[in-house]
C-alpha atoms as one frame of an Amber mdcrd trajectory, in Angstrom:
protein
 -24.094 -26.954  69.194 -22.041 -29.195  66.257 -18.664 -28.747  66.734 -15.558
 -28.985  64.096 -14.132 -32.315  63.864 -10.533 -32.617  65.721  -8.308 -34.715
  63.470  -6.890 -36.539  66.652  -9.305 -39.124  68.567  -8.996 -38.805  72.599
 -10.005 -41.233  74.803 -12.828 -40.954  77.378 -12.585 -41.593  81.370 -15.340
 -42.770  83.123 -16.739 -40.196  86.138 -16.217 -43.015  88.756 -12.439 -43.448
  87.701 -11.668 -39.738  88.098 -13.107 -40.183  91.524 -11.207 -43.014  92.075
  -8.210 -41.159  91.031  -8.716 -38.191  93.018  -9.442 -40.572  95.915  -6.560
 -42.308  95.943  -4.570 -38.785  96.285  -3.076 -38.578  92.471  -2.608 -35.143
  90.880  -4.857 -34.635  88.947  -5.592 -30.988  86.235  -8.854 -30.665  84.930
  -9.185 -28.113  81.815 -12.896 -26.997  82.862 -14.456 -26.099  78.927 -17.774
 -24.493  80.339 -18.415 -20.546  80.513 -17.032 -19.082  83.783 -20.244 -18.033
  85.501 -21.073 -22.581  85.338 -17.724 -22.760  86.490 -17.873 -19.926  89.469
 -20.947 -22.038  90.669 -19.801 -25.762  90.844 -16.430 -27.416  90.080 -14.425
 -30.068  90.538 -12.454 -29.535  93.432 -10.053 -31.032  96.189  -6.632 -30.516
  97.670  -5.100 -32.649  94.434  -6.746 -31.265  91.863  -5.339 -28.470  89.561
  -8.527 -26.861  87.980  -8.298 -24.733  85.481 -11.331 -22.789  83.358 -10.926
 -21.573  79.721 -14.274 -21.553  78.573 -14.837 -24.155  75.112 -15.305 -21.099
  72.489 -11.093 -20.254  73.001 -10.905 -23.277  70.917 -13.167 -23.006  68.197
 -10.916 -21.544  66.027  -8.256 -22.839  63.656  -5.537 -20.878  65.066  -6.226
 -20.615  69.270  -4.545 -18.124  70.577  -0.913 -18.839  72.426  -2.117 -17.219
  75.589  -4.588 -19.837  75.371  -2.758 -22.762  74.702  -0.080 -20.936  77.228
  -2.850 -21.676  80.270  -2.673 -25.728  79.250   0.006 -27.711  80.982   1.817
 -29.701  78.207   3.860 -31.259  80.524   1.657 -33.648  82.393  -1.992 -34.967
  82.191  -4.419 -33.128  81.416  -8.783 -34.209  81.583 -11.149 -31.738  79.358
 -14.768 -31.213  81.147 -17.833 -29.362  80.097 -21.452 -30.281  80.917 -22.766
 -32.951  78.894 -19.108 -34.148  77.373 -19.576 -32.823  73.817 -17.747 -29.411
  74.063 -15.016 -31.145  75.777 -14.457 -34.084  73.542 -13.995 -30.907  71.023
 -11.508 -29.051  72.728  -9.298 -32.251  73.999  -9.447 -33.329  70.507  -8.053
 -29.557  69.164  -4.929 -29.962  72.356  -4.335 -33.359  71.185  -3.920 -32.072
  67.782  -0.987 -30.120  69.371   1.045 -32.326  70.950  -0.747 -32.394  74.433
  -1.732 -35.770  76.635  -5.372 -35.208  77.134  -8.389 -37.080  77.274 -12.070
 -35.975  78.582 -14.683 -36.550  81.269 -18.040 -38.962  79.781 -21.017 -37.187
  79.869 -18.986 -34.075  81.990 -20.642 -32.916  84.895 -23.431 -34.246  84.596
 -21.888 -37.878  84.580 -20.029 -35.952  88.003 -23.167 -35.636  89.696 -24.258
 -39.527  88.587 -22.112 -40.567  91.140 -23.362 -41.753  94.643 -21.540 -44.111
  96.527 -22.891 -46.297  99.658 -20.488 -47.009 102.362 -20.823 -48.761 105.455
 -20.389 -46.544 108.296 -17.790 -48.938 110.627 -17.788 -47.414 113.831 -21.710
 -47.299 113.940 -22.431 -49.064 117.784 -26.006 -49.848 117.142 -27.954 -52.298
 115.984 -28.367 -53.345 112.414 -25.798 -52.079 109.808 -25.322 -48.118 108.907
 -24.797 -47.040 105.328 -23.828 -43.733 104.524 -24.698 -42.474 100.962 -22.287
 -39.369  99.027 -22.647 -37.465  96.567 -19.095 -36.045  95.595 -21.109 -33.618
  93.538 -22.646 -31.587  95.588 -21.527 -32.782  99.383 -25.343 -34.346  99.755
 -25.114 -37.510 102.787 -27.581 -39.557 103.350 -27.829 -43.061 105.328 -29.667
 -46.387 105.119 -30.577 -48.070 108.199 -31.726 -52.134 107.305 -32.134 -54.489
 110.490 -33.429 -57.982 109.757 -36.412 -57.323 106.827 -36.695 -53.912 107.567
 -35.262 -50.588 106.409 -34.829 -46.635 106.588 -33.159 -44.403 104.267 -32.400
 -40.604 105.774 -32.449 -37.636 103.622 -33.347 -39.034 100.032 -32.207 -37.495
  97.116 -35.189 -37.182  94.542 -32.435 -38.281  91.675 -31.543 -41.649  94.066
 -35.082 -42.466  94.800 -34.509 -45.719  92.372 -31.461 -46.485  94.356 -33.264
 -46.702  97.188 -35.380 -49.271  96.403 -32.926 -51.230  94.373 -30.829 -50.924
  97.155 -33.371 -52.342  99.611 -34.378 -55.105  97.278 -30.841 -56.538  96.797
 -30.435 -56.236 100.801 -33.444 -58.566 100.779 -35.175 -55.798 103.031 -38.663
 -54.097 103.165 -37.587 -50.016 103.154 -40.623 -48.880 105.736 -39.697 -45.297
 106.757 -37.821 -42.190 104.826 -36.639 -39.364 106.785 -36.186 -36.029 105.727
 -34.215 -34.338 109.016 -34.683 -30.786 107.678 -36.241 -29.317 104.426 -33.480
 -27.031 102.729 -31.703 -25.691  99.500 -28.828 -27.814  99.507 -30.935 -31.042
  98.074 -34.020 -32.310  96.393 -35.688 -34.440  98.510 -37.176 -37.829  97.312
 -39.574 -38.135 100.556 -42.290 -37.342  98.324 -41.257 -39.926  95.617 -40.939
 -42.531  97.633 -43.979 -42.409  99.306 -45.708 -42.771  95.994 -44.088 -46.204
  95.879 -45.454 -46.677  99.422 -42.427 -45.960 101.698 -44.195 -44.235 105.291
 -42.709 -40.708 104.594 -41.425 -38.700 107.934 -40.791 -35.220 108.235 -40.105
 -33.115 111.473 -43.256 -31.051 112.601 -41.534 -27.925 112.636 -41.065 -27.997
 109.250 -44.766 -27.968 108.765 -45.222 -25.064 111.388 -42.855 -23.061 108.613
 -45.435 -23.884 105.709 -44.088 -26.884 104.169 -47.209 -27.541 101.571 -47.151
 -31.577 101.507 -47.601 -32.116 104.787 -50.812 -33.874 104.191 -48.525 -36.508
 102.592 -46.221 -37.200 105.050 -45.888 -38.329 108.717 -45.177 -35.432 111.164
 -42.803 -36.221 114.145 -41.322 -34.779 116.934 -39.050 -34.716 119.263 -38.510
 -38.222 121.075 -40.783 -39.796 118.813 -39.118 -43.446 118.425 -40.007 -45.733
 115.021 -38.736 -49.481 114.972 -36.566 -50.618 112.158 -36.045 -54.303 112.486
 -34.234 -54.271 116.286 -32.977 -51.120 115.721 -34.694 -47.964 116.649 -34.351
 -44.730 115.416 -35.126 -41.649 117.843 -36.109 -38.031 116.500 -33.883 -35.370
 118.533 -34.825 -31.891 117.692 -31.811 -29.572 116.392 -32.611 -27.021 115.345
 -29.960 -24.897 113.413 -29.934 -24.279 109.962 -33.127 -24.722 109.148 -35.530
 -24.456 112.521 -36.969 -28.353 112.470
């Protein structure tokens, strides 16, 4: 929807700054704009964040109510988030027009889930170098295994499959295998996606014994299977758990 024009401008802070921020341990409120059943589902969370959730429509008019304004802190910092970043651009305009320090998240939370940051994984003993991918997001891992010319990425995110291969042509590396270690809920595999650009796609056999439909376009392995990455191997242990592969 349009909104109203606030008469006060408000700056914008990048997603990967607010992580940085909460990162480094600063305190940090968020004034979360979207309706309460978005908010129920998936927020920005952490033991130094002060979230709070007054949905955008509390704002729309001319006068907003003092119990509303009375759930603001106007005493320290405060970053405006909705989905996309238009609502909350609104709504931290309409505090700032009050008197309050505010600014609000680019492109909200979806700009939040943009973020997915590769780390290398120091106490990793084998050979090659481990990367470890997160997504603050949602709590997704995933991992990139490169050895001289050759590479594997583990659990792919469908979103990330362009980071993947970016990734492994910056390393200067060939990316040969992808490795889905279970096939679940909690993230949208790019296995599929990335063998269309002609990375050997592996998925555990049980998986397929549960009706997994693409099996016909992937490699099915099992337990002690061993695949060479470079001078690194990687070994398939079954373990089962949450899902039975």
């Amino acid at each position: 929807m349009d909104f109203p024009t606030p008469d006060s401008d408000v700056d914008s802070i990048a997603p990967e700054t607010l992580k940085s921020r909460i990162d480094a341990g600063e305190s940090v409120t968020l004034l979360d704009s979207r309706m309460s059943s978005d908010y129920d589902e998936w927020k920005i969370d952490g033991p130094n964040v002060e979230s709070i959730n007054v949905p955008y429509f509390n704002f729309l008019d001319e006068e907003i109510d003092e119990a509303v304004l009375d759930r603001v802190p106007d005493d320290e910092h405060v970053t405006v988030l909705c989905a996309k970043g238009g609502a909350s651009e609104y709504v931290a305009g309409a505090l700032a027009d009050r008197g309050y320090d505010v600014d609000h998240l680019e492109d909200g939370m979806n700009g939040w889930a943009s973020i997915y940051e590769a780390h290398e994984v120091t106490d990793y003993d084998g050979s090659g170098t481990l990367v470890q991918y997160q997504r603050p997001s949602s709590g997704c891992l995933g991992y990139l295994l490169y050895d001289d010319d050759e590479a594997a990425v583990v659990d792919p995110l469908r979103a990330f499959t362009d980071r993947y291969l970016a990734d492994a042509e910056e390393l200067g590396v060939d990316l040969k295998y992808a490795f889905d270690t279970h096939v679940h809920a909690d993230h949208i595999s790019g296995l599929r996606d990335l063998a269309d650009e002609g990375v050997e796609a592996m998925l555990p056999s049980a998986a397929a014994d549960r009706g997994v439909t693409y099996t016909d376009a992937v490699t099915l392995v099992e337990d002690g299977d061993e695949f060479a990455v470079g001078d690194a191997t990687v070994e398939t242990v079954f373990t089962p758990g949450t899902r039975p592969e």
